[in-house]
ZAMARGU-4260 file (C-alpha; in steps of 0.2 Angstrom, whole numbers, plus 5000, padded with zeros to 4 digits):
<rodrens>
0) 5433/5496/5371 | 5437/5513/5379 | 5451/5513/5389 | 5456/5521/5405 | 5468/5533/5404
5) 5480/5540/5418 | 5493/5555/5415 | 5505/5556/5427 | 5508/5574/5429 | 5524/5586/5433
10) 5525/5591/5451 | 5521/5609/5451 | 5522/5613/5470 | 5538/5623/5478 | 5550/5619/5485
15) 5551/5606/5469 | 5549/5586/5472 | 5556/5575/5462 | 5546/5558/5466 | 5535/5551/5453
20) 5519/5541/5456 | 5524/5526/5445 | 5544/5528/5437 | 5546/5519/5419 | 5546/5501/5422
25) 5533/5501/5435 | 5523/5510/5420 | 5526/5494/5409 | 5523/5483/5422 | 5506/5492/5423
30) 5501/5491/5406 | 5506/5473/5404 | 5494/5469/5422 | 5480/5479/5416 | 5474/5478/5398
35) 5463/5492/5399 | 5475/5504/5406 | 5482/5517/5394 | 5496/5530/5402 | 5504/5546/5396
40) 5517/5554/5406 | 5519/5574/5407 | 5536/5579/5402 | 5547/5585/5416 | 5565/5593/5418
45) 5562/5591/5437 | 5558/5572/5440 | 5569/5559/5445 | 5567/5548/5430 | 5570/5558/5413
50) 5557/5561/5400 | 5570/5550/5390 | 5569/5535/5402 | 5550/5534/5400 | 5555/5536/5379
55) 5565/5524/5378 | 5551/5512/5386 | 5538/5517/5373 | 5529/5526/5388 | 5519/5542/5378
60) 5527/5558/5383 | 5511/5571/5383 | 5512/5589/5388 | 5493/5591/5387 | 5486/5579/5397
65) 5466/5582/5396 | 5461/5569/5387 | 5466/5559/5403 | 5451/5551/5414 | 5463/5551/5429
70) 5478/5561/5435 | 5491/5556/5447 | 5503/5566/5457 | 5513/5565/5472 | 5512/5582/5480
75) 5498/5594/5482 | 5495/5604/5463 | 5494/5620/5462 | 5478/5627/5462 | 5477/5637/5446
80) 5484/5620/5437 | 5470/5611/5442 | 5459/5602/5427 | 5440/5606/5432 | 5430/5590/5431
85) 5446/5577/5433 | 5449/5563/5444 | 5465/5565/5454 | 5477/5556/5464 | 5491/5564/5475
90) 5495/5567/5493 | 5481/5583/5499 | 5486/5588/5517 | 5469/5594/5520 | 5462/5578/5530
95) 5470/5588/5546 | 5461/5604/5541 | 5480/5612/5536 | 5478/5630/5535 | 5488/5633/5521
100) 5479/5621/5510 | 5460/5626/5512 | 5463/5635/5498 | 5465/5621/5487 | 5452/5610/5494
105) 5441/5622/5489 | 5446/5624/5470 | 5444/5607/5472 | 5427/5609/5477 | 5422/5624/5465
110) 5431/5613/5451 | 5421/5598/5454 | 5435/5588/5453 | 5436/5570/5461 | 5449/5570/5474
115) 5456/5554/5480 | 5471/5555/5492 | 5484/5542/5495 | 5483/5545/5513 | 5465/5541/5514
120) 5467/5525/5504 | 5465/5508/5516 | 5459/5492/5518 | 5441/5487/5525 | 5452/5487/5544
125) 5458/5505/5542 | 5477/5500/5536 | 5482/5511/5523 | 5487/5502/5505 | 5502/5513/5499
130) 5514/5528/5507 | 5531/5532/5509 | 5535/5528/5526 | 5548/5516/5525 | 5558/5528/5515
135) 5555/5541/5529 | 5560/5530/5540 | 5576/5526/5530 | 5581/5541/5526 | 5579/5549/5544
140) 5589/5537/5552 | 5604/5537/5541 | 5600/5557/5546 | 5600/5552/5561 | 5615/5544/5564
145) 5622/5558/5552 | 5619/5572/5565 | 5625/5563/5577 | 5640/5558/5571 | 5641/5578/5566
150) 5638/5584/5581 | 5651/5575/5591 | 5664/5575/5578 | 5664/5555/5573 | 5662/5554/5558
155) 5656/5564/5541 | 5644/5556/5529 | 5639/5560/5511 | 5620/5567/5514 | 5607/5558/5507
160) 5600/5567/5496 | 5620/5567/5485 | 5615/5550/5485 | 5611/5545/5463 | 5602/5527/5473
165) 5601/5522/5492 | 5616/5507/5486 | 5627/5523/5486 | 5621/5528/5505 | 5624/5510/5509
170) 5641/5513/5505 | 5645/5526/5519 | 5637/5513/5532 | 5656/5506/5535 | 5659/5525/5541
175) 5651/5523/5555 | 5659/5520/5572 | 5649/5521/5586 | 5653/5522/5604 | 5644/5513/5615
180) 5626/5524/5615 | 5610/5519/5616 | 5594/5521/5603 | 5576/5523/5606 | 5564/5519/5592
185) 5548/5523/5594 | 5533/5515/5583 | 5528/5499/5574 | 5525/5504/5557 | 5532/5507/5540
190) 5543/5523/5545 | 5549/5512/5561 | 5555/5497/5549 | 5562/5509/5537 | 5574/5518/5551
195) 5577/5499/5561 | 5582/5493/5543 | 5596/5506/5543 | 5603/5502/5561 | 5602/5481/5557
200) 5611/5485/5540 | 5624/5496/5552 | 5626/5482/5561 | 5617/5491/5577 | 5611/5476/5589
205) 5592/5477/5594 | 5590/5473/5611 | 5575/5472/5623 | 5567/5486/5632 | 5572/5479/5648
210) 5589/5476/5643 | 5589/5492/5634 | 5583/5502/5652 | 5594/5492/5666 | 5609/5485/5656
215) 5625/5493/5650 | 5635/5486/5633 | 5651/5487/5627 | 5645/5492/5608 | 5629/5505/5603
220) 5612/5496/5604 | 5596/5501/5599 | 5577/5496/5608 | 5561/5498/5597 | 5548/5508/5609
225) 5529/5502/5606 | 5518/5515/5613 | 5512/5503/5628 | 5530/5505/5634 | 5530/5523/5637
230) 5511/5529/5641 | 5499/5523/5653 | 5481/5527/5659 | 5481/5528/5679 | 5464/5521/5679
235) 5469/5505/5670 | 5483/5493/5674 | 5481/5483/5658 | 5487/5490/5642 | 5476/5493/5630
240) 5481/5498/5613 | 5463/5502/5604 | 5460/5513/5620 | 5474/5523/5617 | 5471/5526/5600
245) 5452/5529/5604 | 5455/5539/5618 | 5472/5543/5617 | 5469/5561/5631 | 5466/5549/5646
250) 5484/5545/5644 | 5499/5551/5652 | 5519/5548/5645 | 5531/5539/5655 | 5546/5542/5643
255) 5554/5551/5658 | 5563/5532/5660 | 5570/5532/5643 | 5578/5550/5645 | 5588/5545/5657
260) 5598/5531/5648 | 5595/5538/5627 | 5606/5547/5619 | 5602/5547/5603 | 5581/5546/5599
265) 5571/5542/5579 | 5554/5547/5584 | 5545/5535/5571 | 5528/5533/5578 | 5511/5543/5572
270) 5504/5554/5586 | 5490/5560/5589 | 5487/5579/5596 | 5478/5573/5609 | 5489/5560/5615
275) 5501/5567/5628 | 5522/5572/5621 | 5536/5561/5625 | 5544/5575/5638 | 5538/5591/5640
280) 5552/5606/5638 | 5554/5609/5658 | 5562/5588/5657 | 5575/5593/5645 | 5581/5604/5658
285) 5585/5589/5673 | 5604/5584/5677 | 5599/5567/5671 | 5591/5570/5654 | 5604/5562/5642
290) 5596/5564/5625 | 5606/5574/5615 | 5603/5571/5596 | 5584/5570/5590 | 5577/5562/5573
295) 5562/5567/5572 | 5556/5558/5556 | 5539/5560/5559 | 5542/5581/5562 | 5526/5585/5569
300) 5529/5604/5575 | 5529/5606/5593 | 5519/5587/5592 | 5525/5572/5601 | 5544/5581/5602
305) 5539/5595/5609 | 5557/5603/5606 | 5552/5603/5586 | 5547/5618/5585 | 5550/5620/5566
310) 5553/5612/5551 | 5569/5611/5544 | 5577/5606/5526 | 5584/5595/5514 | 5602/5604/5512
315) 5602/5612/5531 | 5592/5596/5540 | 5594/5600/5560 | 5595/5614/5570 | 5598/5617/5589
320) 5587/5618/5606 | 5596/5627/5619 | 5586/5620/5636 | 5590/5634/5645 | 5584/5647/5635
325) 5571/5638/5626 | 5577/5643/5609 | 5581/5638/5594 | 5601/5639/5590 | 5613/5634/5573
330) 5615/5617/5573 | 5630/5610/5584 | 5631/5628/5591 | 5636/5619/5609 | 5637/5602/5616
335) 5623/5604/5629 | 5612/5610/5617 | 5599/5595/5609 | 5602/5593/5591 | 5586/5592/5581
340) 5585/5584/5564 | 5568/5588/5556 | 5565/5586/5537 | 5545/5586/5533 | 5550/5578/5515
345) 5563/5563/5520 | 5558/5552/5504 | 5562/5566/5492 | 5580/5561/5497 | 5582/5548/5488
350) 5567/5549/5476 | 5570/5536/5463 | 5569/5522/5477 | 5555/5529/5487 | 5545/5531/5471
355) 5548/5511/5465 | 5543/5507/5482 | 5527/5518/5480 | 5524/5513/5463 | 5524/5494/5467
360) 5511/5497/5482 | 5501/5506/5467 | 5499/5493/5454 | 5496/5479/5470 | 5483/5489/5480
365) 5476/5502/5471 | 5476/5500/5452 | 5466/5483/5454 | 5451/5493/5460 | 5448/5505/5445
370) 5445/5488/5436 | 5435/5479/5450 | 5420/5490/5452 | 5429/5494/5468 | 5424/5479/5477
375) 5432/5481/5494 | 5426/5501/5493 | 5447/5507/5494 | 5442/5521/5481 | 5426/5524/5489
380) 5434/5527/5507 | 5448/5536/5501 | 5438/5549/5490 | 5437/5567/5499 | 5428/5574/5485
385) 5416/5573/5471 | 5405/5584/5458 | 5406/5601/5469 | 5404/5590/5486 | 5411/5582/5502
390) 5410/5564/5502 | 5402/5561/5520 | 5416/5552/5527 | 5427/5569/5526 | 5409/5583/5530
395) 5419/5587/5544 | 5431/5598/5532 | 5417/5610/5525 | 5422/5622/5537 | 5439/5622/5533
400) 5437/5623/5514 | 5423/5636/5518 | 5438/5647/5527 | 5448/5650/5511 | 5431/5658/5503
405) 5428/5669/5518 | 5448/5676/5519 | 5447/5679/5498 | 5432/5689/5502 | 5440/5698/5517
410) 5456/5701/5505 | 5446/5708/5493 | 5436/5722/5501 | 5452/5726/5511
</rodrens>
């Protein structure tokens, strides 16, 4: 009986990732649920677990991995390590027409390769079945409270990413002493768990939005913001929520409450470019704007924050918004500047956690269907290409990959 075989590849993208789609036990654990699986790993001097941790658990080290019927990744691969006619798994960041990867969609596409992409991946009611979210909701409030704490001279805490496991960064929660501030989390989902995760385990209380608007406390508090509790369609006095995801520019924000009485804001929840921002700039400038220090774990440039006008990185995570001027400063710069925290990669922080969180949403959601016939279509809806084509779920990116032709040709006769 054939076997399917999967390689787990080195990441090849810059700046480096140490994540892994599946670490060494998660690869046993594999084996033992699927009897037909066959893995090889590619050995790497950059990942999180060593070539020797997968040794030592029998898991075949394999610099070639060609003889693989599927590859698996986390980040994009470079374009000229792409194996023509393969199946492959990873993270594309092409379904929003990216500019910088229409390039790699279209290898893809001159390649024939099979591209399946985690965040397409979901259930027959649109959920997706595996991502890192509640690590970038964990690491970005522990950011979070980090910059805060920086920026008004509180308390120092060991960065995340010096963290071997997330039970070290557990240990510098008793570090934080907090005066009586108040929270905004924004979203429902994974990244919002993650970063209400961190503030329970702080010992942060939750409180209600009402509460959290009219009421002062003696001790720092935090209220989780649903996206009915801070936009509203004039022509509808009813909240809606599949209206505002469907029609999401019929909608204006009234976050203008929650200025006035956050000082420190984790923006957690998706957003959509049509839906309106939070604030606009011109707000950050009003005597009774209090925000001060901003978590912007889902780092959307110039998107829902409209003050996150770049990203920023792992070692040198926040930067400053002078309001007045409307630029961007050194971080902690001056106190009535708004501090900005805006890592595009939170998860790579503490990699070996995020990737046995990943791993375990694999072998449950995803692994089962490349042994199913894909029953339930997962594979089928989350595949972006195949044999030199668009699937016609994803036709809307042709252009797009077209683009990356057209601008070789132009650098070419230049």
């Amino acid at each position: 009986m054939h076997k399917l075989k999967i390689g787990i590849i080195k990441e090849g993208k810059t700046p480096v990732d140490k994540r892994v789609p599946l670490t060494p036990k998660k690869c046993v654990e594999a084996l033992q649920a699927f009897p037909e699986l066959e893995l090889a790993v590619q050995p790497s001097d950059i990942r999180c677990f060593s070539d020797a941790e997968y040794a030592e658990l029998h898991i075949p080290l394999q610099p070639d991995l060609g003889d693989c019927d599927i590859l698996m990744g986390v980040k994009e691969v470079p374009v000229e390590q792409l194996i023509p006619d393969k199946t492959y798994f990873f993270f594309s960041h092409t379904i929003k027409k990216q500019p910088h990867n229409a390039k790699l969609l279209r290898a893809i596409l001159d390649k024939r390769i099979t591209l399946i992409d985690y965040e397409t991946l979901t259930t027959p009611q649109g959920q997706r079945v595996v991502a890192f979210g509640r690590y970038a909701g964990i690491v970005g409030a522990y950011n979070g409270i980090l910059t805060y704490g920086k920026k008004h001279g509180l308390f120092d805490l060991k960065p995340a990413y010096l963290c071997h496991e997330m039970e070290d960064m557990q240990e510098e929660y008793f570090k934080v002493k907090l005066p009586p501030i108040k929270i905004a989390v924004t979203g429902g989902g994974r990244v919002a768990n993650g970063a209400m995760e961190v503030l329970d385990k702080m010992g942060i209380r939750k409180v209600s939005v009402f509460d959290y608007l009219y009421k002062q406390f003696t001790e720092p508090v935090y209220a989780q913001l649903h996206s009915g509790d801070y936009n509203t369609r004039p022509d509808v006095e009813v909240w809606d929520s599949p209206d505002f995801y469907t029609h999401p520019h019929l909608y204006k924000s009234t976050f203008r409450k929650f200025t006035r009485v956050t000082d420190l804001l984790l923006a957690c929840a998706y957003w959509h470019p049509s839906a309106p921002q939070l604030f606009t700039e011109a707000e950050t400038l009003a005597p009774d704007f209090k925000i001060n220090t901003i978590a912007d774990i889902t780092c959307d440039i110039c998107g829902s924050i409209p003050v996150t006008k770049r990203s920023a990185t792992i070692t040198e995570p926040a930067y400053d918004y002078n309001p007045h001027t409307g630029k961007l400063e050194p971080a902690y710069s001056r106190q009535g500047n708004i501090t900005v925290m805006a890592v595009d990669n939170l998860p790579c922080e503490l990699p070996r956690n995020a990737s046995r969180d990943f791993g375990r949403h694999l072998i449950d959601n995803v692994l089962p269907h490349l042994f199913n016939g894909d029953a339930e279509g997962v594979l089928e809806r989350g595949t972006i290409a195949k044999g030199g084509s668009l699937t016609p779920r994803y036709s809307y990116l042709q252009e797009y990959a077209d683009s990356a032709a057209r601008n070789k040709e132009k650098s070419e006769t230049a």
